[in-house]
N, C-alpha and C positions, 0 to 999 in steps of 0.2 A: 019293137026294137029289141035285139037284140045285147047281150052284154059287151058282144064286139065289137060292134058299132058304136054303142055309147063309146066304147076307148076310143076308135079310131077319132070320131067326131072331137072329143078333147085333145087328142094330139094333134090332130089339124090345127086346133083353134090356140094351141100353146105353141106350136112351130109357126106363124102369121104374129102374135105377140113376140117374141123372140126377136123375128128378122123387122118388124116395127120398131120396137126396143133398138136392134144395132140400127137400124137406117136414121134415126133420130139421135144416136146416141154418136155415131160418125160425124153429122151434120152438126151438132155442138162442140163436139171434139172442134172440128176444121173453125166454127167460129170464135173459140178460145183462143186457139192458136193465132189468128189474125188480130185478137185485141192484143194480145199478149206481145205479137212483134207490132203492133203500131204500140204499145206501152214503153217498149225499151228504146223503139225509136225516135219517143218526143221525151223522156223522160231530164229533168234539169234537178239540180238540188238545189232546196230552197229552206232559208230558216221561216218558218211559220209560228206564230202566236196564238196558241187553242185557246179561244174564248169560250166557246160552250161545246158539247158533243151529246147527241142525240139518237136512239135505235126508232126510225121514224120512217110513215111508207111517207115517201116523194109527193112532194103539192109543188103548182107553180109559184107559192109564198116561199119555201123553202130552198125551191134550185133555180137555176136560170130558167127564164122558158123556153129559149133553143132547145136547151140539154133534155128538159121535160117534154117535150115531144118528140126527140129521139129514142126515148128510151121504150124500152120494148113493152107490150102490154101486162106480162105478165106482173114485173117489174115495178107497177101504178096499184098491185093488189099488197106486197108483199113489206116489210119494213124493210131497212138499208139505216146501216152505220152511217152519217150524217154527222160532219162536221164544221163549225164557223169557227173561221179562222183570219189572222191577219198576216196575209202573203204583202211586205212590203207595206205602200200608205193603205192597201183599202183591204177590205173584210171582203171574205169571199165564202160561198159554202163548197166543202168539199166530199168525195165520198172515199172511201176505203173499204179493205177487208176488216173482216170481225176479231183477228188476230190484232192488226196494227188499231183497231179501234179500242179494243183493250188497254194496250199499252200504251197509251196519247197520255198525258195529263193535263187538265185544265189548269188554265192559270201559266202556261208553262213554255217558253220556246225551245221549239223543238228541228233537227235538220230533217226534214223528209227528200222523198224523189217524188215528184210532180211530176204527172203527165198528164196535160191541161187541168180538169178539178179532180183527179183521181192522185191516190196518195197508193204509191205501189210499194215504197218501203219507209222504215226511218233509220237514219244513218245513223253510224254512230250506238250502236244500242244492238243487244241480241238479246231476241224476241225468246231465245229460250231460255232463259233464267227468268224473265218474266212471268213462266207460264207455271200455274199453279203444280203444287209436288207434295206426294203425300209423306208423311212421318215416316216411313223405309226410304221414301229419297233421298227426302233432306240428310236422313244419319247416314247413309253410304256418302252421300257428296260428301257431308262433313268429313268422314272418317278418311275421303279419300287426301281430300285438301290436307288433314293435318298428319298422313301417314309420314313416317321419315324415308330420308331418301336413303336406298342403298349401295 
């Protein structure tokens, strides 16, 4: 073999990766986008009472067992934000993003958007003051907040 060959045989084998990559990469797109409009489409706000919250993979002790065999395999290997909470009279377990999972606190009622056990926002609350800021932030914010008006 040849030095040419050797390249041609890797750009083959890196243009096949590539078009795997977008063909898989399209195919999650399109499934995003469909949770995401059945999310705003069942979405209701609801005051919730975080009893505990947990970074835990899914067991059927933990979620429904409908929900747990819905969920996709990979899904069964990996942890998820995990929250129990009191929607109304009964405790329920919920999931959310690692963002709103953050910002929940225990002990605490809170307004989220519900759609069925998914927590897609919390109302009432912006997630970015929440989110951690280094020592150049915090003094620009400040200096901004207490600049005088001209």
């Amino acid at each position: 073999m040849t030095f040419g060959d050797i390249v041609i045989i890797i750009s083959v084998v890196v243009v096949v990766a590539i078009a795997v990559m977008y063909h898989f990469g399209k195919k999650n797109y399109a499934k995003n986008l469909e949770a995401q409009t059945f999310i705003d489409q069942y979405k209701t706000v609801t005051p919730i009472l975080v009893i505990d919250k947990k970074f835990e993979k899914p067991t059927p002790q933990n979620l429904p067992k409908n929900i747990y065999e819905k969920l996709p395999k990979t899904a069964h290997i990996r942890k998820m934000p995990i929250v129990k909470a009191k929607v109304g009279p009964q405790i329920t377990t919920l999931m959310c993003d690692k963002s709103i999972y953050n910002a929940l606190a225990v002990k605490k009622t809170v307004k989220v958007e519900l759609a069925g056990i998914y927590i897609s926002r919390i109302v009432g609350m912006n997630l970015e003051d929440k989110k951690k800021k280094t020592i150049g932030q915090k003094v620009s914010l400040w200096l901004q907040k207490n600049q005088p008006n001209k």
